[in-house]
N, C-alpha and C positions, 0 to 999 in steps of 0.2 A: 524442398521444392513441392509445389500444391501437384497432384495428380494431375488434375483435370487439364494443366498446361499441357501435357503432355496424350489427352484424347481428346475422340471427339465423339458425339452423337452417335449411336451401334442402332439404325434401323434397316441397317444395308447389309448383312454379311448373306442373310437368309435369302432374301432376297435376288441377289447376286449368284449365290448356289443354285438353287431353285430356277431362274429365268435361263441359265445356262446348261439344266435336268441334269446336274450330279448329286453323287451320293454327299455326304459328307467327307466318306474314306476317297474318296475322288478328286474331291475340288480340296480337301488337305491335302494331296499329293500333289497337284497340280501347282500348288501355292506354298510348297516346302513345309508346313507343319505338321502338325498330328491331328488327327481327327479329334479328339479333346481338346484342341485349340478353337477349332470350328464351334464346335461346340459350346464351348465356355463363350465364345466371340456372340452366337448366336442366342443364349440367354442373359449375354451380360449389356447391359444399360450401355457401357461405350466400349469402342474398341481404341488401341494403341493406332499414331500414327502411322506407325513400322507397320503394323496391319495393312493399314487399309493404302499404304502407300503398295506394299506389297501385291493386293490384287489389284488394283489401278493398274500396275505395272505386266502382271499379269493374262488380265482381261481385254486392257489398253481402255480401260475407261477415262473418263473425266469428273470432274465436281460437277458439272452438267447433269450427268446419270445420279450420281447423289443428290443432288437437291430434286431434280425429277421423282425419284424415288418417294423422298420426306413428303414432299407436295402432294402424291397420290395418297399416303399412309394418313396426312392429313385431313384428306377428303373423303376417303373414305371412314374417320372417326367422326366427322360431322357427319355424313350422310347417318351411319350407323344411329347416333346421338339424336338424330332428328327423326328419325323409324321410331324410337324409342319413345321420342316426347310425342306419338302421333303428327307431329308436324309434316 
């Protein structure tokens, strides 16, 4: 079975921690894993749906907050991008 069926896009977890000021030993206890789950979750390209199903459930977000999320991350790399080219 291809992985990727099984994730999705990982620009959220940091983010998620951070907007809500926990540690990572924090928001892993809050979300039943280990802090090395946070962590791997947060340098790794995509997380498990079991993840992010997980703090959805959690936090009580939605894909609304997720894709809000992507859409800021992505305007602030064109902004950045555009600093860059003097534009």
């Amino acid at each position: 079975m291809n992985k990727e069926l099984n994730t999705v896009k990982n620009n959220l977890v940091r983010d998620m921690r951070l907007a809500h000021g926990l540690t990572v030993r924090d928001f892993a206890k809050r979300i039943g894993v280990t802090p090395a789950t946070v962590t791997t979750a947060e340098n790794s390209e995509y997380i498990t749906q079991k993840l992010k199903a997980t703090v959805l459930r959690e936090f009580d977000l939605d894909d609304t907050f997720f894709n809000y999320v992507a859409k800021r991350k992505r305007l602030e790399e064109y902004e950045n991008k555009g600093a860059l080219d003097g534009s």
